[in-house]
C-alpha positions in Angstrom: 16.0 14.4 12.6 18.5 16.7 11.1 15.5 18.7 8.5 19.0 20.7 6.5 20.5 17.1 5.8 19.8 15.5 2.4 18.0 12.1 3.2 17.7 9.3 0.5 15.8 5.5 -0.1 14.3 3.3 -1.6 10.5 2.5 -1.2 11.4 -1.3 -2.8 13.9 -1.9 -0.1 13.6 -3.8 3.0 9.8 -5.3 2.3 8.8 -7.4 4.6 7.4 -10.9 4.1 4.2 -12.0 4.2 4.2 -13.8 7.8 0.1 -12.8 8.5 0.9 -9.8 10.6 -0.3 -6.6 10.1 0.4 -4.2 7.3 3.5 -2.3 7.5 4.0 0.9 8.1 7.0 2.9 7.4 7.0 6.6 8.0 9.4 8.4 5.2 9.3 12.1 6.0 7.4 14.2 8.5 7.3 17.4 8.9 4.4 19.9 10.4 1.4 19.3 8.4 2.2 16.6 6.1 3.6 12.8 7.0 4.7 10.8 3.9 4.5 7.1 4.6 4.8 3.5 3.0 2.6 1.2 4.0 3.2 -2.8 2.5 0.1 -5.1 2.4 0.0 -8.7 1.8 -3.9 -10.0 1.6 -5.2 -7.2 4.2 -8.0 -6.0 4.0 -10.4 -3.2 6.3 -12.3 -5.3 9.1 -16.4 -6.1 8.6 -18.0 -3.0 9.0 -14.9 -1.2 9.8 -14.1 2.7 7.9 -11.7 4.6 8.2 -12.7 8.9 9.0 -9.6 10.3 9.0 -9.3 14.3 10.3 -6.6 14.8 7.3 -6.6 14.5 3.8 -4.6 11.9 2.4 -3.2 11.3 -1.2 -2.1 7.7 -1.9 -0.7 5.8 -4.6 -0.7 1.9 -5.3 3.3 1.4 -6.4 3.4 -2.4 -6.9 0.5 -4.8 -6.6 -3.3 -4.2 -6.8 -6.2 -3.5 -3.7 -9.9 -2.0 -4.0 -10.9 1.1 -2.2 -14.3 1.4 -0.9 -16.0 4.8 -0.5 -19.0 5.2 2.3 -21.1 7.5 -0.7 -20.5 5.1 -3.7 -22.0 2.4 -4.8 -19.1 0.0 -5.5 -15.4 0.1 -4.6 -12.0 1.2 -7.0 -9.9 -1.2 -8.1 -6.4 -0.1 -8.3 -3.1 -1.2 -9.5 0.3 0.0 -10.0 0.5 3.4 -10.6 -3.3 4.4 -9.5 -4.0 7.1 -7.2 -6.4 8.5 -5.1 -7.4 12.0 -3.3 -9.3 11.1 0.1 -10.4 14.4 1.5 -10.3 14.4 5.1 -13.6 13.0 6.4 -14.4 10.6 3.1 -15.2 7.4 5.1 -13.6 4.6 3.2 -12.4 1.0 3.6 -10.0 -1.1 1.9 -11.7 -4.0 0.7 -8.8 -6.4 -0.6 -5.1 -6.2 -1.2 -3.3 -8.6 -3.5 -2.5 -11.9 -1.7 -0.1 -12.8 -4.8 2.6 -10.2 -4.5 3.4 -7.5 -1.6 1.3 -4.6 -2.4 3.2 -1.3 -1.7 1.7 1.8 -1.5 2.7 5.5 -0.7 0.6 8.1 1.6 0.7 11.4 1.9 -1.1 12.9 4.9 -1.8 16.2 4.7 -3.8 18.9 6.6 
């Protein structure tokens, strides 16, 4: 990847359907240190039992649609919708414990060290 060239989108374009695979994931810029991705969920949801411990932080916001974050340490989970965001410091174990199975819910990542 060219990192002088000037590289545009569209974080709407190209969702896919909801066919019961897995979430997409779309990576939009990388670069050392940070990966900026959008991820597209239709009805997903963490596994039983499953968390996720991740060695980076990560910064994400719900775009379109609506999902409930789970943190290990609290007591009940975050509902979000468009336009909510959360910090997850690297090590928070957390879980996603729905995502709308109405309308695609798209969300944007930032991974960070």
């Amino acid at each position: 990847m060219d990192v002088t060239a000037a590289q545009a989108g569209n974080l709407f374009a190209n969702i896919p359907a909801a066919d019961g695979a897995d979430e997409d994931f779309a990576e939009i810029l990388a670069r050392p240190g940070v990966k900026i991705e959008r991820i597209v969920s239709h009805g997903h949801a963490s596994p039983p039992g499953f968390w996720y411990d991740q060695p980076q932080n990560e910064w994400v916001i719900v775009l379109k649609g609506s999902a409930k974050l789970h943190f290990e340490d609290e007591a009940a989970g975050r509902a979000l919708s468009s336009g909510d965001y959360v910090f997850i410091p690297a090590g928070k174990r957390h879980r996603v414990e729905w995502t709308s199975a109405q309308e695609p819910t798209v969300w944007l990542a930032v991974h960070f060290e």
